[in-house]
C-alpha positions in Angstrom: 13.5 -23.6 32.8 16.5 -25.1 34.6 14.4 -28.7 34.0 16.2 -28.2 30.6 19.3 -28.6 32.4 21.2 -31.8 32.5 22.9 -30.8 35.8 25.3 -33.3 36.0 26.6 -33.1 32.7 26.8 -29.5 32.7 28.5 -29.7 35.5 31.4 -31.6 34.1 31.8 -29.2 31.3 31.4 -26.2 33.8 34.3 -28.0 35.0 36.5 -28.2 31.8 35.8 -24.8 30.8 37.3 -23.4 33.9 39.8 -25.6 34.3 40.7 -24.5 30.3 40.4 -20.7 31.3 42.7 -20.8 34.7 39.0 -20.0 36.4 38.5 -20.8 40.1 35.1 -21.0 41.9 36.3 -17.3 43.4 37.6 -15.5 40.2 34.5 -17.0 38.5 32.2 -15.4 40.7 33.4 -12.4 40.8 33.0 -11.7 37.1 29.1 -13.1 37.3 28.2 -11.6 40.4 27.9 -15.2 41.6 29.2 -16.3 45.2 31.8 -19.2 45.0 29.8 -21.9 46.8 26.9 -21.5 44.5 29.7 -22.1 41.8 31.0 -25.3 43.5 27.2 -26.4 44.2 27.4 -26.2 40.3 30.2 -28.3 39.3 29.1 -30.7 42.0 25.6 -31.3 40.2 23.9 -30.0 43.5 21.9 -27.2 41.5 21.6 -25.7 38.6 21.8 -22.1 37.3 19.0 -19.6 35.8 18.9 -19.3 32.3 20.3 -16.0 31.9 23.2 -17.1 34.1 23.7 -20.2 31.0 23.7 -17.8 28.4 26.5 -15.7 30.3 29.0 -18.4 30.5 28.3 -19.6 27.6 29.0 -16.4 26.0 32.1 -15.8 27.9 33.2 -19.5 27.2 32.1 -18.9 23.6 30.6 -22.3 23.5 27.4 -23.0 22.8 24.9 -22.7 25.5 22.9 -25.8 24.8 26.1 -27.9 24.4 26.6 -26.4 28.1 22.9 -27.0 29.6 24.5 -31.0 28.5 22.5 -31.7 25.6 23.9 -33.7 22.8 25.2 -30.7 20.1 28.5 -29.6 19.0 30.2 -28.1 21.9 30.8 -24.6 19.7 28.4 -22.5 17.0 30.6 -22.9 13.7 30.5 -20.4 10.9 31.9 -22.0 8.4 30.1 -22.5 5.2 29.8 -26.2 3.5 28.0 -27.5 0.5 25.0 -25.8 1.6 26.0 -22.7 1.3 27.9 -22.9 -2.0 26.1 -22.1 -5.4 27.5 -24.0 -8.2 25.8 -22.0 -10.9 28.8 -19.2 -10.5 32.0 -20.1 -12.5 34.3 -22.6 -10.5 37.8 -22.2 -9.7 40.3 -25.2 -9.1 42.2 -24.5 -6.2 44.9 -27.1 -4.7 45.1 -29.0 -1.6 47.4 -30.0 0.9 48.3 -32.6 3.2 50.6 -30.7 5.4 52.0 -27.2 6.1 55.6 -27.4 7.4 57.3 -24.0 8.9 60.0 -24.0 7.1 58.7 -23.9 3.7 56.2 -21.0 1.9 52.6 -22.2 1.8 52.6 -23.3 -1.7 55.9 -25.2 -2.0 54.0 -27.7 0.1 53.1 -31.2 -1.0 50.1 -30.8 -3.1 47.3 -33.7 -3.0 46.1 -35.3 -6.4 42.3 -34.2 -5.2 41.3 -30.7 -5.9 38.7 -28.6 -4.4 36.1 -26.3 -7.2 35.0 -23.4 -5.7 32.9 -20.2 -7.3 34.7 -17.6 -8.3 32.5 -15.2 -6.1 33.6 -16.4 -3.2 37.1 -16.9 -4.1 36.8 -13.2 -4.9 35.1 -12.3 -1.3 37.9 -14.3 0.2 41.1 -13.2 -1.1 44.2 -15.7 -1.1 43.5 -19.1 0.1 44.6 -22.8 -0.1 43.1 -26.0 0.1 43.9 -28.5 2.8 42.7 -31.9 4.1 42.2 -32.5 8.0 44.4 -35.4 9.3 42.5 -36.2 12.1 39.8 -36.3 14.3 41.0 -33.4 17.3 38.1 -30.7 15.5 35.6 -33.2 15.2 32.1 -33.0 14.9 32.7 -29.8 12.8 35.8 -31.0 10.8 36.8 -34.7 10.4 39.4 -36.9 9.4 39.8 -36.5 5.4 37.9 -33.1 5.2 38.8 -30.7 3.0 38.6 -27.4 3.8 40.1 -23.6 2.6 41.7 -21.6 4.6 41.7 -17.8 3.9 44.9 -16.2 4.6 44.8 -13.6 7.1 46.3 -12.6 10.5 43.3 -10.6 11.6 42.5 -13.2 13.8 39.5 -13.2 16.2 38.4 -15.3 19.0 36.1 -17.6 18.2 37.4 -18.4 14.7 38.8 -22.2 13.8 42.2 -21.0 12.8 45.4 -22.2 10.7 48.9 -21.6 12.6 52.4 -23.1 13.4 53.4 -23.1 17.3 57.1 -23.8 18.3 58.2 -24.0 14.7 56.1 -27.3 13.9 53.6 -28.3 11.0 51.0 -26.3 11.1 47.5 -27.1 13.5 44.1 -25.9 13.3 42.2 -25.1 16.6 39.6 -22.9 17.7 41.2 -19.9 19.2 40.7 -17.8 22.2 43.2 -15.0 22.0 44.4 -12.9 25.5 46.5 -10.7 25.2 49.7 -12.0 24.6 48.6 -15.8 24.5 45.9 -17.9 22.9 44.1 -21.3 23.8 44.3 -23.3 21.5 41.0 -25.7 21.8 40.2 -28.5 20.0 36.3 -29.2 19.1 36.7 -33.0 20.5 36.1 -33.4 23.9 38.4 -35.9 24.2 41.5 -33.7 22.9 43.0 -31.2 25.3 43.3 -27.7 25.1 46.4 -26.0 25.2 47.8 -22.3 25.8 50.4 -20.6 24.3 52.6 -17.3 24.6 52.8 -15.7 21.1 56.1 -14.8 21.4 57.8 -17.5 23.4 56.5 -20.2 21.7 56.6 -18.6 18.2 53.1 -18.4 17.1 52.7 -17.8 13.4 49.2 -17.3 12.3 48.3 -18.5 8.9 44.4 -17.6 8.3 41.6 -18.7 9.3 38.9 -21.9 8.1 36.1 -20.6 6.1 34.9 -23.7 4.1 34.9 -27.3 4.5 34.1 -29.9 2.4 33.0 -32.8 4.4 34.0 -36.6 3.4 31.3 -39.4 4.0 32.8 -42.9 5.0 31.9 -45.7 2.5 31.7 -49.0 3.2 32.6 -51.5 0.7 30.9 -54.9 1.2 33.1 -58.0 1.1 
């Protein structure tokens, strides 16, 4: 199956990923039971890997695996729910939004938006706290665009994996998909061409917020002249 492969592509993101991770061709090896020249013969584009040797990385990446074989999907496997997955016959609940979270002030003293989001009360219910907010840019893209909405849950049981809601070094608060270790996390953004970034908990003074378990996805319109 490694016809399925786009070996050049995949070898670029190979690439990323290890460069993201602090991997080398030796370290990575080791932890597949791989030899580092076969690695190198990877990121080169000079061969490509079995199957089950994809679904590893991508597993230990925790991207997705056809994303990594360089096929044209959203680099990660989202779980948050959208329209979709919503049943408006339940009772709704207005809940506000916001256009930014600054550090220095409680969540809801914030500047609220005009737009509300309506959500059922079932899930408000299965959720807990949460608040409203609108993405201000394109680093999470595809899964969460400019002008989104989406809720974050407040929590700081915080896995990897999750797209998550925190301040670092005291600043307005960021949402990234998270990889935690230990006593740092990497912070990665869904667009490839954002950077990811790493961060001691302590020393720079990462505050957890929750974590994003709906969005509410905005649809340019165009306006003819």
């Amino acid at each position: 199956m490694s016809d399925q492969i786009k070996k050049e592509i995949f070898g670029g993101r190979l690439k990323q990923l290890m460069k993201s991770y602090g991997e080398t061709t030796y370290s990575l090896g080791e932890r597949f039971n791989l030899s580092p020249p076969s690695i190198s013969r990877y990121t080169r584009a000079e061969m490509a890997p079995k199957m089950t040797t994809i679904y590893a990385l991508a597993d230990y990446f925790d991207v997705n695996p056809q994303w990594l074989m360089g096929q044209s999907v959203s680099m990660y496997q989202s779980d948050i729910l959208d329209d979709s997955d919503i049943d408006a016959n339940h009772s709704l609940i207005e809940i506000s939004v916001y256009d930014e979270i600054r550090y220095d002030l409680p969540i809801f003293s914030n500047h609220r938006l005009k737009e509300t989001l309506h959500l059922p009360l079932n899930r408000l219910s299965e959720w807990g706290p949460v608040f409203g907010y609108r993405i201000p840019d394109d680093t999470m893209a595809p899964v969460l665009k400019s002008g989104d909405l989406v809720v974050i849950r407040l929590s700081t049981d915080i896995k990897s994996g999750d797209a998550v809601a925190f301040h670092v070094n005291r600043e307005n608060m960021m949402i990234r998909k998270v990889i935690v270790q230990g006593g740092q996390i990497i912070a990665q953004p869904l667009n490839p061409s954002a950077d990811a970034a790493c961060y001691q908990i302590n020393k720079n003074h990462v505050q957890f917020i929750g974590r994003v378990v709906y969005c509410l996805h905005r649809e340019e319109t165009y306006f003819n002249a």
